[in-house]
N, C-alpha and C positions, 0 to 999 in steps of 0.2 A: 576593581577586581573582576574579571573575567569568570563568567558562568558556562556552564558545563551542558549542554541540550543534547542529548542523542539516544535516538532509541535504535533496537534492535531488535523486529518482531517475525516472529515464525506463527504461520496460518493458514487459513484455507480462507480464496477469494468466496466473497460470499454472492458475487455476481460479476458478468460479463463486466469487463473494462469496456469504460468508455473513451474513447479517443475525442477531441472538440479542436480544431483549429483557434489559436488568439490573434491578436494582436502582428500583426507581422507574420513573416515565414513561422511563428511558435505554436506547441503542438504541447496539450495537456491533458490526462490522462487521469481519471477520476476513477477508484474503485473503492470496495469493502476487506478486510480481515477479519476472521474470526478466529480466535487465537481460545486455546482454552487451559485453563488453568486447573490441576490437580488439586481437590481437596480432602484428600486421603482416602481410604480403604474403606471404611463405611459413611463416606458421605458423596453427593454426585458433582463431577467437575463442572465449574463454570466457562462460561463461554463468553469473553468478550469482545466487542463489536470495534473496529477501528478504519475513521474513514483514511484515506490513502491518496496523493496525488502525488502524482510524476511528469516533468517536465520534457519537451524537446526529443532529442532520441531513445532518454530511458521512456518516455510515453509513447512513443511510438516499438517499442521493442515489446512491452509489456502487453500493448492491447494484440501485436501480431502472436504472442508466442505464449499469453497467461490468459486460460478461460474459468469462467465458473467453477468450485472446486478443487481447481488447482492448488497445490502445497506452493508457497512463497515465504523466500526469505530475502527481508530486504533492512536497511542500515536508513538511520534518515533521524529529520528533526521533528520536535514536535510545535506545532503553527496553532496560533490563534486570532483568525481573523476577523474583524468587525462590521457587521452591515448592520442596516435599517430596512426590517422587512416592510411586507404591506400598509399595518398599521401604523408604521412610525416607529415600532420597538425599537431598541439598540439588541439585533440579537449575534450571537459568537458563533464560529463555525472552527471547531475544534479536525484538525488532521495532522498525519504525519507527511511531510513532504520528503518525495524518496531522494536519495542523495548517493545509494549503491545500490543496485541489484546483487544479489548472492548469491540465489538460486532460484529457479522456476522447477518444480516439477510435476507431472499430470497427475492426475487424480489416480487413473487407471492400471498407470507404469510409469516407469521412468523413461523420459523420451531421449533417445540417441541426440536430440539436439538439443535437448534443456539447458542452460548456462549454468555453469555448476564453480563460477565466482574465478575462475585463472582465465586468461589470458584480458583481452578490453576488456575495460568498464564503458558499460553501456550509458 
């Protein structure tokens, strides 16, 4: 049976995207979300924290065109990957890996060039 993995999270970058060269011509793109959740009228919303990578041209479009603050909406899976820190632990590194861009918009305004999810996919 085939399982179902897709998120779709709307937020504010919580820091500069990083862009890093890999492996080959490939280009990866590491940020934060902070997405927050309403928990009614007399209690205060929360705020959850989500880290984020982007691949190839979507990591390259993201780190030119999405900064700090920025509102992001973007479509993607959610990854769980395995290392072995310092000590030797087995420790997991929980992210969504982006798979659409949606929209970018600035913090400030809405910018004449944000991607606003028609025409390519980045």
């Amino acid at each position: 049976m085939a399982h179902y993995n897709k998120i779709i999270l709307q937020g504010r970058l919580g820091r500069e995207p990083e862009l890093k060269s890999t492996t080959g011509d490939n280009q990866k793109c590491t940020f934060t979300v902070a997405s927050n959740e309403y928990m009614g009228d007399d209690r205060n919303d929360q705020t959850h924290w989500f880290n984020v990578v982007a691949y190839n041209s979507q990591a390259k479009y993201i780190s030119e065109w999405a900064h700090q603050g920025d509102e992001i909406v973007i479509a993607g899976r959610l990854r769980a990957d395995k290392y072995q820190n310092a000590q030797g632990q087995e420790q997991v590194y929980n992210y969504i890996k982006v798979e659409q861009i949606i929209n970018i918009r600035a913090k400030k305004q809405q910018k004449e060039e944000a991607y606003d999810g028609t025409g390519t996919q980045y």
